[in-house]
C-alpha atoms as one frame of an Amber mdcrd trajectory, in Angstrom:
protein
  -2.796  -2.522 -62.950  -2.153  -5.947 -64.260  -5.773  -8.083 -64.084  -3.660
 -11.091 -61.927  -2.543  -7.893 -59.802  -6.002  -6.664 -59.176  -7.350  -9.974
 -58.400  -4.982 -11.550 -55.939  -4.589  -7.963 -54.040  -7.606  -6.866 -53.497
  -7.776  -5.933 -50.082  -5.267  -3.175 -50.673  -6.142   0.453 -51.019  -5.326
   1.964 -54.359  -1.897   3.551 -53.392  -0.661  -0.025 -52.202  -2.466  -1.740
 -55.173  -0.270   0.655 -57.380   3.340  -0.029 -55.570   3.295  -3.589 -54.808
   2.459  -4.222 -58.811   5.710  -4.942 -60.328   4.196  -4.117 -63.685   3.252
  -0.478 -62.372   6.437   2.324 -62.839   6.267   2.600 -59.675   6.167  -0.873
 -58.446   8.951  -1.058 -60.437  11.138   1.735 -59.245  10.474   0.460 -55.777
  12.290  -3.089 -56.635  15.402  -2.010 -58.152  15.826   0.433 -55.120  15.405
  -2.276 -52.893  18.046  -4.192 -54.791  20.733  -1.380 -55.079  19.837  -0.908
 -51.382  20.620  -4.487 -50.080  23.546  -4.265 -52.279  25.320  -0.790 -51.580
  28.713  -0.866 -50.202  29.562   2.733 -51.075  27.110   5.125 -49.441  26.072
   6.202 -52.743  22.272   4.795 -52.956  20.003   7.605 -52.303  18.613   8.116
 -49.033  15.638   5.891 -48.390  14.002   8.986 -47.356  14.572  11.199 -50.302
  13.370   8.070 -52.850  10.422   8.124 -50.999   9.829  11.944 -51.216  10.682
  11.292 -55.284   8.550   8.597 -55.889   5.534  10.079 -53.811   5.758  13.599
 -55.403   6.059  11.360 -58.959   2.672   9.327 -57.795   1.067  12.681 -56.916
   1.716  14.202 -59.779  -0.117  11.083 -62.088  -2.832  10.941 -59.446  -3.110
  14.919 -57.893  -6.859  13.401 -56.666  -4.527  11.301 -53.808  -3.371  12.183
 -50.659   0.688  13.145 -50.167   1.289  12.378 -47.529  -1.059   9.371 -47.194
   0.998   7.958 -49.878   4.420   8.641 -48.395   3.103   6.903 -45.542   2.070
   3.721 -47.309   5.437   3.610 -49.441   7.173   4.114 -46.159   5.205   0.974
 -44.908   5.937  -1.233 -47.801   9.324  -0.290 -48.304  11.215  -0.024 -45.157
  10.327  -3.692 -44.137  12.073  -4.937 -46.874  15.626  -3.139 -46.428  14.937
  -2.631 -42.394  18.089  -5.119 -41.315  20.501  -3.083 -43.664  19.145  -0.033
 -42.111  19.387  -1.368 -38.837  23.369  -2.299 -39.877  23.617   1.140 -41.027
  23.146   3.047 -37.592  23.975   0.032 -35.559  25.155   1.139 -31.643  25.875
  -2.347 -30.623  27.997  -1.227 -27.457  24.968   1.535 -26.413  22.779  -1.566
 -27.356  24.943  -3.813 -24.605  24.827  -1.061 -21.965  21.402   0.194 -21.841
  20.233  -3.540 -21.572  23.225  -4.318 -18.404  21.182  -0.797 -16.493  17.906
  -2.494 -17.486  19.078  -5.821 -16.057  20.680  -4.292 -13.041  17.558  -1.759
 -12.073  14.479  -3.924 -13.185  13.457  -4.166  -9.511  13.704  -0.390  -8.861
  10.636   1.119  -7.189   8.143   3.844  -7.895   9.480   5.899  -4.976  13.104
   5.340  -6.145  12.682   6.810  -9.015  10.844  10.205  -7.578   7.647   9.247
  -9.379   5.327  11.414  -7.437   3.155   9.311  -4.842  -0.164  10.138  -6.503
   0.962   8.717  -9.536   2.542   5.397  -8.040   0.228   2.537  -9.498  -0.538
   0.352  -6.404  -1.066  -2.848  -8.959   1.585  -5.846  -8.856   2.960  -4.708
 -12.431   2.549  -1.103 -12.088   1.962   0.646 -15.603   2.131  -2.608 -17.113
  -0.329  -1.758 -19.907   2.421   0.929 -21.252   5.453  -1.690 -20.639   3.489
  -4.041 -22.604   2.806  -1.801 -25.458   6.409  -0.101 -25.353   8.042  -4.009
 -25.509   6.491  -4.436 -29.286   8.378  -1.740 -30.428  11.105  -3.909 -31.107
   8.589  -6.126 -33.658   7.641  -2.817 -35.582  10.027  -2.172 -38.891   9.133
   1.453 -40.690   9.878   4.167 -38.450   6.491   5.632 -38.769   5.173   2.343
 -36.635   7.293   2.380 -34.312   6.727   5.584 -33.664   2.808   5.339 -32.983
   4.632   1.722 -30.912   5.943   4.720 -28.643   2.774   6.934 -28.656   0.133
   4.199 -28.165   2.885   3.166 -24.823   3.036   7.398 -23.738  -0.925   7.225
 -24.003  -1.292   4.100 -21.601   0.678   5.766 -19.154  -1.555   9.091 -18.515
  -4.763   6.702 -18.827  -3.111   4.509 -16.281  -2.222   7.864 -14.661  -5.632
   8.722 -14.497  -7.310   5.907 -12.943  -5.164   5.823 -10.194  -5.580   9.698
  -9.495  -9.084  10.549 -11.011  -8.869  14.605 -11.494  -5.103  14.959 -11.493
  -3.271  15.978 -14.820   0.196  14.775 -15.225   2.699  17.223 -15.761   5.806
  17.237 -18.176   7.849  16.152 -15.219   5.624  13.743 -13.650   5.160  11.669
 -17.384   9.517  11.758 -17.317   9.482  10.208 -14.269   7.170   7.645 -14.846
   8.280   7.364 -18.408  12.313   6.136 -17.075   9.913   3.432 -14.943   8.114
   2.449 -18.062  11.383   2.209 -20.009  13.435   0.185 -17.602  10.920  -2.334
 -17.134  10.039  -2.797 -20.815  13.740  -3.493 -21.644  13.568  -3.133 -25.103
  16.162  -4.862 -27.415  18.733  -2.835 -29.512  16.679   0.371 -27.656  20.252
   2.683 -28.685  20.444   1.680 -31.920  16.386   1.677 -32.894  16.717   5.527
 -31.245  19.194   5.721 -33.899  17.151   4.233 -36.783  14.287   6.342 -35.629
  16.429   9.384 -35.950  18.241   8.830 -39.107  14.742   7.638 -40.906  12.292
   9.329 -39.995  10.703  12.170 -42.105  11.718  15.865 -40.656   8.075  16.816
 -40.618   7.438  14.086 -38.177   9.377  15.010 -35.578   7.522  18.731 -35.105
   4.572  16.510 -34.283   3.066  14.726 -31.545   5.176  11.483 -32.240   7.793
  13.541 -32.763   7.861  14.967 -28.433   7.531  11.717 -27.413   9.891  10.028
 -29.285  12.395  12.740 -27.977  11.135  11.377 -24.482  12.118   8.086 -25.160
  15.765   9.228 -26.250  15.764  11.334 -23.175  14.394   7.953 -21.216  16.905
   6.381 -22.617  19.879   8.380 -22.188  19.101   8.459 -18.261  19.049   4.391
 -17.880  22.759   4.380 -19.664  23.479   6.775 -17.109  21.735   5.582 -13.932
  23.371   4.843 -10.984  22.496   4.241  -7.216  23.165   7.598  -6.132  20.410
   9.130  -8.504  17.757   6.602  -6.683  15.507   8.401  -4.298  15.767   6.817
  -0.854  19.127   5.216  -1.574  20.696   3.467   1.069  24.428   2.057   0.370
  24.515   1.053   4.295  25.424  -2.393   3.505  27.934  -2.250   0.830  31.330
  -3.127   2.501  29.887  -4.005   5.755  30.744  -7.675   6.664  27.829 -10.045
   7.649  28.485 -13.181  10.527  27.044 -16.391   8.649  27.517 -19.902  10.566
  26.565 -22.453   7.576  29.866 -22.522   5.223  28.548 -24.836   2.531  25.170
 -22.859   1.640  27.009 -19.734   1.439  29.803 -21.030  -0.642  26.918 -22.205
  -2.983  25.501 -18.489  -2.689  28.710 -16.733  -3.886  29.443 -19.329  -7.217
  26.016 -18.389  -7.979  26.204 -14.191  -7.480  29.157 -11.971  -8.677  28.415
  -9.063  -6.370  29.216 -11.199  -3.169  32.646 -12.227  -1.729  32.840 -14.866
   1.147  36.139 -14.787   3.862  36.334 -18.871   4.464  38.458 -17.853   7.687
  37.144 -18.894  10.652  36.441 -16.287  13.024  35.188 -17.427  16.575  32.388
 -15.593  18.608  32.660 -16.211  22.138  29.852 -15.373  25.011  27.019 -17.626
  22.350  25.854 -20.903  21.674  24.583 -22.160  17.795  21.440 -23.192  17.148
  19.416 -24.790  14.176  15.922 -24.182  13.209  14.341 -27.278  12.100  11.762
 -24.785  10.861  14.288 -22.728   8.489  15.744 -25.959   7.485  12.602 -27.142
   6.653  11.621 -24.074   4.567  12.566 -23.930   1.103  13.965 -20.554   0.176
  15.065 -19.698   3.508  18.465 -17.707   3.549  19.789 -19.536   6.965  19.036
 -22.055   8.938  21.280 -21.552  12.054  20.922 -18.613  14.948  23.043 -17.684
  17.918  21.822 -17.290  21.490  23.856 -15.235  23.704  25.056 -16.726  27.028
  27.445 -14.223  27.816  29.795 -17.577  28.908  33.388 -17.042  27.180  33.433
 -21.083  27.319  30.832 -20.874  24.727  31.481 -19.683  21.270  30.898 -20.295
  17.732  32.500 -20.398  14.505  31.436 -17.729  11.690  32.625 -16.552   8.223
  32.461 -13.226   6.879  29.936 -12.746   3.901  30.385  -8.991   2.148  28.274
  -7.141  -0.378  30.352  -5.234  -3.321  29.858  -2.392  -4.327  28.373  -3.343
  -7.554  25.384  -5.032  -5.550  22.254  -4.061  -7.436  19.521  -2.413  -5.446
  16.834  -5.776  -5.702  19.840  -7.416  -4.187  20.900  -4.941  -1.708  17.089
  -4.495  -0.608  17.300  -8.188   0.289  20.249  -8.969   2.060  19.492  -5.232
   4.167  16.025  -6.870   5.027  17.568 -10.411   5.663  20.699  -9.128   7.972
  20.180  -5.792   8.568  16.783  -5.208   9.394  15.425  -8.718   9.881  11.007
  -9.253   9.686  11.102 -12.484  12.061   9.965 -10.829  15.493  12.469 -13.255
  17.305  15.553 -12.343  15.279  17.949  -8.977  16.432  20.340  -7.604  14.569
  23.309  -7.147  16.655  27.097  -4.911  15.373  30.103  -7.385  16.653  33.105
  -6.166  16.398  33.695  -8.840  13.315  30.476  -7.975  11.502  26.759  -8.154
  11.831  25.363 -10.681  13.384  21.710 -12.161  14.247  20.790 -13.271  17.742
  17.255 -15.276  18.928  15.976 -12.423  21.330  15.053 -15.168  23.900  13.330
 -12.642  26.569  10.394 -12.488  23.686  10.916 -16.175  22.821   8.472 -17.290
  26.075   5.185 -15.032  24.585   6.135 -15.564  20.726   3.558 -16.314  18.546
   5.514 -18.110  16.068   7.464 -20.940  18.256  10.856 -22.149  17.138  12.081
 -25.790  17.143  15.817 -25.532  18.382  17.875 -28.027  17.622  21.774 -27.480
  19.329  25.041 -27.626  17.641  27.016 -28.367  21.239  30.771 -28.168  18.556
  29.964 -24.713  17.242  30.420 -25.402  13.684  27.190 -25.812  11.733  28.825
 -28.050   8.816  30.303 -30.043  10.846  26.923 -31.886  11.900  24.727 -30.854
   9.400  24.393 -34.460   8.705  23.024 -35.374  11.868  20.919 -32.190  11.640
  19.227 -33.491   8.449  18.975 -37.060   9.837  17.623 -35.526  13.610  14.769
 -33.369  11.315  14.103 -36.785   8.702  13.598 -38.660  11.918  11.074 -36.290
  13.528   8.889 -36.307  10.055   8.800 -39.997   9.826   7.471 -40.047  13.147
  10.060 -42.327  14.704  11.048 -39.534  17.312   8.575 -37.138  18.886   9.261
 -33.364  19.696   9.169 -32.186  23.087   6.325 -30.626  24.343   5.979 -27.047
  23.965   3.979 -26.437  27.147   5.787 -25.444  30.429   4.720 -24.664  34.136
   4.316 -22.411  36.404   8.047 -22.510  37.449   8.915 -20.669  34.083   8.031
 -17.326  35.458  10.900 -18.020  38.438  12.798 -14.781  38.700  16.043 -16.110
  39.662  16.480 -18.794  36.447  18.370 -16.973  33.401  16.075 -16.113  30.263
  17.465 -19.149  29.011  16.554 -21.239  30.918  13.281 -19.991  31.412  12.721
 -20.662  27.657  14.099 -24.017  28.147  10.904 -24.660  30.398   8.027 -23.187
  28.283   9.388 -23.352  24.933  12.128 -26.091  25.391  14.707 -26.908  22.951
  14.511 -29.864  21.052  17.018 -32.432  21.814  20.652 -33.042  20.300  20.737
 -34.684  17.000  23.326 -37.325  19.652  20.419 -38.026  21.326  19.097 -40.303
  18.502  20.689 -43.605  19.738  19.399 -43.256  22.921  16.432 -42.813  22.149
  15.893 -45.655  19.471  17.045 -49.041  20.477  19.394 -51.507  17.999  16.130
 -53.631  17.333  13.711 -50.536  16.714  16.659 -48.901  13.862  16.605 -52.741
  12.421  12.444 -53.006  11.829  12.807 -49.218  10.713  15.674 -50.522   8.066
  13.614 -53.651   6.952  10.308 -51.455   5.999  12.588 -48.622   4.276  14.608
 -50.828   2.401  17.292 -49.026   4.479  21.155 -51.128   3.897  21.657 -53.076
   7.145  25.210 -52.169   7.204  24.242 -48.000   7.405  23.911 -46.326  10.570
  20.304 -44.957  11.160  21.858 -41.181  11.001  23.114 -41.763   7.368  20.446
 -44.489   6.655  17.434 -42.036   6.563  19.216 -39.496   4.921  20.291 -42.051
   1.672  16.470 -43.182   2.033  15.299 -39.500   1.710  17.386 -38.560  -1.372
  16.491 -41.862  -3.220  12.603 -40.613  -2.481  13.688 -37.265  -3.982  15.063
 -38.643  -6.573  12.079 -41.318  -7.388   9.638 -38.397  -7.056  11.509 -36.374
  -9.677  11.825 -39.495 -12.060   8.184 -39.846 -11.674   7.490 -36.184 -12.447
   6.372 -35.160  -9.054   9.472 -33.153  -7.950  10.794 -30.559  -9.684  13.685
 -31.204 -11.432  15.596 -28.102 -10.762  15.074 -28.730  -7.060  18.477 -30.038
  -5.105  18.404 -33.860  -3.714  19.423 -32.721  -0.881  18.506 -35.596   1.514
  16.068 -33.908   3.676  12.295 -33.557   3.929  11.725 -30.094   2.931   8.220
 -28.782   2.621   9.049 -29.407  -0.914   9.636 -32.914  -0.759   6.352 -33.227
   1.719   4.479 -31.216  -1.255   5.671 -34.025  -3.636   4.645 -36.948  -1.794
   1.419 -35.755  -0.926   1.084 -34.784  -4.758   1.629 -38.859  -5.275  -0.240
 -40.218  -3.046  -3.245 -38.273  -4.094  -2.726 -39.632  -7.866  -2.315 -42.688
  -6.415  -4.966 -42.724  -5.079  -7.096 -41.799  -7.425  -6.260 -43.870 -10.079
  -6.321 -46.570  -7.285  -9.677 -45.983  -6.937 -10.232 -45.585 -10.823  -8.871
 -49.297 -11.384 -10.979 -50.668  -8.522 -13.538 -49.379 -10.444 -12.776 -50.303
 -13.181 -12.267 -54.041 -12.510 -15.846 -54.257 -10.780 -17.278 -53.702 -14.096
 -14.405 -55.288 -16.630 -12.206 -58.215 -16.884 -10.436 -56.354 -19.974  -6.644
 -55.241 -18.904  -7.174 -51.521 -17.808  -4.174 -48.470 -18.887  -4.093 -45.422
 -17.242  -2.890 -42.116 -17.977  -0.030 -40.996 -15.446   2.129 -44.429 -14.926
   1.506 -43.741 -11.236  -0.830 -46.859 -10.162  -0.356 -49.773 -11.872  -1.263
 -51.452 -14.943  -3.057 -54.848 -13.854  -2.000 -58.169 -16.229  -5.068 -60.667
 -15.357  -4.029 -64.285 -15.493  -5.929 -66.660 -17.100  -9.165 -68.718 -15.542
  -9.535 -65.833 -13.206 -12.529 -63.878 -12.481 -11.125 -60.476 -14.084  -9.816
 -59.402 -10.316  -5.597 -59.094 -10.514  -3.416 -60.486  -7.846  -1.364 -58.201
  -5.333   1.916 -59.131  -7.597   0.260 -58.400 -10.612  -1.116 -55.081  -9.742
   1.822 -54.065  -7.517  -0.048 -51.786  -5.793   1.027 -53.090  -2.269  -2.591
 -54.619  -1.518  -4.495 -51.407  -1.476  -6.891 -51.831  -3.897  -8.741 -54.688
  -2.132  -9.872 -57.778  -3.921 -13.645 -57.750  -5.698 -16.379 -56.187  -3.702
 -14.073 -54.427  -1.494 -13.074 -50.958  -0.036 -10.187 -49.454  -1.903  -7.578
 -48.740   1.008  -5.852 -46.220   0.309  -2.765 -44.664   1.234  -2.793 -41.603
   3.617  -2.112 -37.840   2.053  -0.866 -35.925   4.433   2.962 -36.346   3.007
   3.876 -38.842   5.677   6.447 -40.803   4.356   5.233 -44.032   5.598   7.100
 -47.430   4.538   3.501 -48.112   2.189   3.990 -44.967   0.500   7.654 -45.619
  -0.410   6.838 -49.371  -1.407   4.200 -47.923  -3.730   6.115 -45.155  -5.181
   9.345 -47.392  -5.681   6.750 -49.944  -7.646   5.270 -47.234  -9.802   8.941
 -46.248 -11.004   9.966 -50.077 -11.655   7.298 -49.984 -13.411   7.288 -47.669
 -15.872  10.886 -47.667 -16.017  10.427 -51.443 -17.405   8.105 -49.685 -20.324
  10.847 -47.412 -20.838  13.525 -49.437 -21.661  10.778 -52.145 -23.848  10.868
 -48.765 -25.899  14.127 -47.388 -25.729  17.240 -49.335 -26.259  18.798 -48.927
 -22.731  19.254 -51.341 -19.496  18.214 -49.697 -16.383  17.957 -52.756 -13.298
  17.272 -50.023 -10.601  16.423 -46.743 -11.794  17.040 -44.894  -8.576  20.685
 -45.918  -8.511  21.300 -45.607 -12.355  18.731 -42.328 -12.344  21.496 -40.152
 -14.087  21.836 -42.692 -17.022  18.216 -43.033 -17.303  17.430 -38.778 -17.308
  20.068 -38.864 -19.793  18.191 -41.714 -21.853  14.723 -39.842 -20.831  16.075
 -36.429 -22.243  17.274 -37.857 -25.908  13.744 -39.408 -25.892  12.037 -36.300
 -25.179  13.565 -34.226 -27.461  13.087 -37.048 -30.496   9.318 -36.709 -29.578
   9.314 -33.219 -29.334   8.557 -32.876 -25.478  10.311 -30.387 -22.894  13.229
 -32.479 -21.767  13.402 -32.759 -17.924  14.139 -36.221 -17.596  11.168 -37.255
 -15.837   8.047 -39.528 -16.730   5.044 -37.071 -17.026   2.097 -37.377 -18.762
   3.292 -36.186 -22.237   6.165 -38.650 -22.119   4.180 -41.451 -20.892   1.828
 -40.766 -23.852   4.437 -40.839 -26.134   6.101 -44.282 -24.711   2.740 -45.787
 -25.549   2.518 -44.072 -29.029   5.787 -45.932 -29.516   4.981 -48.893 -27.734
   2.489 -49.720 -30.252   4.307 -49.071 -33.707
């Protein structure tokens, strides 16, 4: 070996000391068979296999004090790296490839007990087996066959220790490890699985495969094989009830939205009336973010009454995750007030009102008198913003005796214990012309908007300030009502604000030096001169709540109400840091809430020059960097 050689590769056992010397005959050899490798177009280099076998019986035969096949191992381990994308090319099964990873995509939710894995063996953990699927999903970063082999053993070993902990005694049999080993598989979803299979096959020494790595890479073919062919019919427990079956839905919009968004649903926009029940929305489920629907039907058994549905229909290409869903959602439904009910136009879900008077979990209905759920959900939204902000109250959910009267209907008799709430055209009755005007002046609310519309525009530009000031997320829909999400957000601000209220209040006591703050939320006092270090209310703009020396920081409530301080605050703190946005960034933004999509578009291009995520929003890395730019 060449002294430089010896020096810099020390580390290295003698049998890769020897081949990674260029200077050695073999070190040598190994280089211009890499080259001719890379470079054949004909088929006619050797097999990388059979140099291997050459230059390793060669080696041997200099050095018969060495190990054979400990150094066909290491030449396996320096060489195949170094010509594995060509090999890769050489066996590629691009189209296997594509289809084994559509079964894992389509399957990855598929249960223990669908796939027959014995119940002894079914890990009760969140991630079952996930120790194997974590080792089997680095088989993909493993080059010479002989790694990714022991890739596949170390995985096959995690599963019968995994095995074994959750059934102490038990030993799992050759059909019990296939079983769990398809699980394992599917979950891992392991890239180019076909064609590495392939690679694995084609490269790997024949004495290999009579050994232990050898069985279980055969299990992972045969693992393999089954996912390409897996369909719903092979799942244990498989229930293809709701395939075909059409399902009543009463909110047009939020389905259409559902079907752009999934291929293995089809919507029928016709209407189709229901007569003999009367619509009703939850202002619980509207509330809710996540919930599937909103809306339920009550039956009267009154042909006057009806209501207007559309047909929503699984395919037949609905995955099983999916079809688990929608079965539990429509089919089967969890809420102990909700029946499914067969119509003769579909499925359909009825409030089971004779349970409705002793129901733990009480439901705020609000009526839909027309039928047709689109049709008001504006006033819906507006009805539920209204309630939130306080500026209607919910009728009492207590009732009297008279509720157990015999002779009233079990509607009505939930009308007196759990009563409905009131129609959304109840509103102007209920709030005089000079109560909507003081309500408009402290929201900032157009004078020329009706209430109904007015609190709806005010809740989206709140949505939209919150997710400018990085407290909503930004994949979340501005959808003008006050979701639990949006109540999540503004408690979320008015907590920092707070705090950092409190922090400058502090702060001021014991400074007169201008104060900065990490978030943007509170404000970033400018003292004037000849004061006595305490900032005016229009110099902190932090709507007064700070107090002046000595005083109690007032602070602003955080229970999510949206009350007119909280808005006044939270529209400051974006005016504000917007300004130090655009002292930074060449752009002109005068109010950011109605120019938000040209400022996220500004905020973006800024992000990504300052290598932060790019969500359009001011959070703390973005502030930081605004600063950071602020003072070059």
């Amino acid at each position: 070996l060449s002294k430089k050689f010896e020096r810099i590769y020390k580390p290295y056992s003698h049998v890769e000391k020897l081949i990674r010397d260029p200077k050695t005959v073999a070190g040598y050899n190994i280089l211009q068979y890499v080259e001719m490798y890379l470079n054949d177009t004909t088929g006619e280099c050797p097999h990388p296999i059979a140099m291997i076998q050459s230059l390793g019986a060669r080696i041997i035969q200099d050095h018969p004090d060495w190990d054979g096949s400990q150094v066909e191992v290491t030449l396996e381990e320096y060489i195949f790296p170094q010509i594995y994308q060509k090999c890769m090319q050489n066996v590629d099964r691009s189209d296997e490839d594509a289809l084994a990873e559509r079964q894992c995509t389509k399957f990855s939710a598929v249960t223990q007990e669908q796939l027959n894995i014995a119940p002894r063996f079914r890990d009760p953990a969140i991630l079952p087996y996930v120790d194997a699927i974590a080792s089997l999903r680095t088989l993909y970063f493993a080059f010479s066959p002989i790694r990714k082999l022991q890739v596949v053993l170390s995985a096959a070993r995690c599963v019968y220790e995994t095995a074994e902990r959750v059934c102490p005694g038990e030993k799992v049999g050759g059909d019990d490890f296939i079983d769990i080993w398809v699980f394992v598989v599917l979950r891992a979803r392991i890239r180019n699985l076909s064609t590495t299979i392939a690679y694995l096959s084609d490269f790997s020494g024949p004495e290999i495969m009579t050994t232990e790595l050898g069985y279980y890479f055969t299990s992972l073919e045969l693992a393999c094989n089954f996912v390409k062919s897996l369909s719903e019919s092979k799942l244990n427990n498989f229930s293809a009830s709701i395939i075909g079956r059409p399902i009543l839905v009463f909110e047009l919009e939020r389905y259409q939205r559902f079907v752009s968004k999934s291929e293995f649903f089809s919507l029928d926009e016709t209407p189709v009336k229901i007569r003999g029940y009367r619509l009703f929305a939850v202002r619980e489920w509207m509330e809710a973010v996540g919930h599937f629907y909103s809306s339920i039907v009550v039956e009267t058994k009154n042909p006057k009454d009806s209501v207007t549905a559309y047909t929503l229909t699984a395919k037949d290409e609905i995955p099983p995750p999916q079809q688990s869903f929608i079965e539990d959602v429509f089919f089967k439904p969890q809420h102990e007030l909700v029946t499914a009910v067969e119509h003769t136009h579909g499925m359909l879900l009825v409030l089971d009102t004779e349970k409705m008077v002793d129901a733990s979990d009480v439901l705020s209905l609000i009526p839909v008198p027309s039928g047709l759920f689109d049709e008001c959900q504006e006033d819906l939204k507006a009805y539920c913003n209204l309630l939130q902000l306080g500026l209607l109250v919910a009728p009492d959910t207590t009732g009297g005796s008279s509720d157990c009267d015999p002779s009233r209907s079990s509607l009505e008799r939930v009308r007196g214990s759990r009563p409905f709430a009131m129609s959304p055209a109840d509103i102007d009755s209920c709030i005089t012309q000079d109560e909507q005007m003081v309500v408009k002046q402290l929201y900032d609310i157009p004078t020329e908007m009706g209430l109904r519309e007015g609190v709806c525009h005010l809740v989206k530009r709140v949505q939209i300030a919150l997710r400018l000031l990085h407290f909503f997320p930004w994949m979340a829909v501005v959808d003008g009502l006050l979701t639990t999400l949006t109540v999540t957000a503004i408690q979320r601000f008015q907590r920092k604000y707070n705090e950092e209220a409190r922090e400058r209040h502090h702060m001021i006591l014991a400074s007169s030096q201008p104060l900065r703050f990490t978030s943007g939320v509170a404000s970033e006092p400018s003292f004037r001169e000849g004061t006595d270090g305490g900032a005016s209310e229009e110099d902190t703009g932090d709507c007064g709540l700070s107090g002046s020396m000595g005083e109690r920081v007032r602070e602003l409530p955080t229970d999510g109400t949206l009350s007119s301080e909280t808005w006044q605050c939270m529209n400051r703190s974006l005016q504000r840091v917007t300004r130090m946005f655009c002292e930074v960034v060449p752009v002109s933004i005068d109010d950011p809430i109605v120019q938000h999509e040209e400022l996220e578009i500004a905020l973006k291009h800024f992000q990504e020059q300052e290598n932060v995520m790019p969500d359009g929003s001011f959070g703390p890395r973005t502030l930081a960097r605004m600063r950071a730019r602020k003072v070059q």
